[in-house]
N, C-alpha and C positions, 0 to 999 in steps of 0.2 A: 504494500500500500504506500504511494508516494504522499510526499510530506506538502502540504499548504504554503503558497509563497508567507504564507506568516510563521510558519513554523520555521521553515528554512532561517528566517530573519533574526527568530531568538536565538538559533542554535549560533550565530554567527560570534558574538561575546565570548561564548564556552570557546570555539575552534577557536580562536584568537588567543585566550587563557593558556588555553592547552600549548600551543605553539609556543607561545614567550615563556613560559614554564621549561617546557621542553629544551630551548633554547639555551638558558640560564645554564638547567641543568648539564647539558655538553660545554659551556663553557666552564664550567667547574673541573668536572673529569681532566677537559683537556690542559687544562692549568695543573690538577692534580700529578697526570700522568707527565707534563713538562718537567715538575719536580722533583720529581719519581727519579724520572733520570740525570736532572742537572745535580742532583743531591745525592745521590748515589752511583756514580757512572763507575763502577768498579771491571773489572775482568770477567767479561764472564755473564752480563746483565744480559737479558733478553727483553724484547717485548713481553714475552708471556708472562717473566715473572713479575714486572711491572704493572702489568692489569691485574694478575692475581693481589697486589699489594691495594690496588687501589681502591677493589671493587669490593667495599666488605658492605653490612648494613649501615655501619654508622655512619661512615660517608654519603651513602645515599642518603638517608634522613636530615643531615646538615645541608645536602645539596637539596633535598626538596625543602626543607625548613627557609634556607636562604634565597631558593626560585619562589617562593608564594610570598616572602618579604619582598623581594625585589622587585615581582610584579603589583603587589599594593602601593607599593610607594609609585613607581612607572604611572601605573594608572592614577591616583590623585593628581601627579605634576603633570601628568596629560589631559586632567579636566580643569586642575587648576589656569595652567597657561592658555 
């Protein structure tokens, strides 16, 4: 069943959320995984084992905690200006 031009309309806020969230959160990792290896560039490092260092829960909770901060403040300075 296809969705109402007004349906489509609401949804469009969420897609938007979703993407800048999204967003946020790749630029975390790829900051993360940059330090990954400027910070430990030893003999021997791989990619693999630098993602495995990266990817744990607690990191993803900080990166989703600081992508829904990041997009509330984005979005105020975007209604405010």
């Amino acid at each position: 069943m296809p969705l109402l031009p007004t349906e489509k309309r609401s949804l469009i806020p969420v897609w938007r959320a979703v993407v800048e969230v999204a967003f946020i959160v790749f630029l975390f990792y790829s900051n993360l995984l940059m330090g990954e290896f400027n910070a430990s560039s030893g003999k021997g490092k791989t990619l693999e084992a630098a993602l495995h260092n990266i990817f744990t829960g607690a990191n993803f909770l900080i990166a989703l905690v600081s992508a829904f901060i990041g997009y509330v403040i984005f979005e105020f300075l975007r209604k405010k200006l």
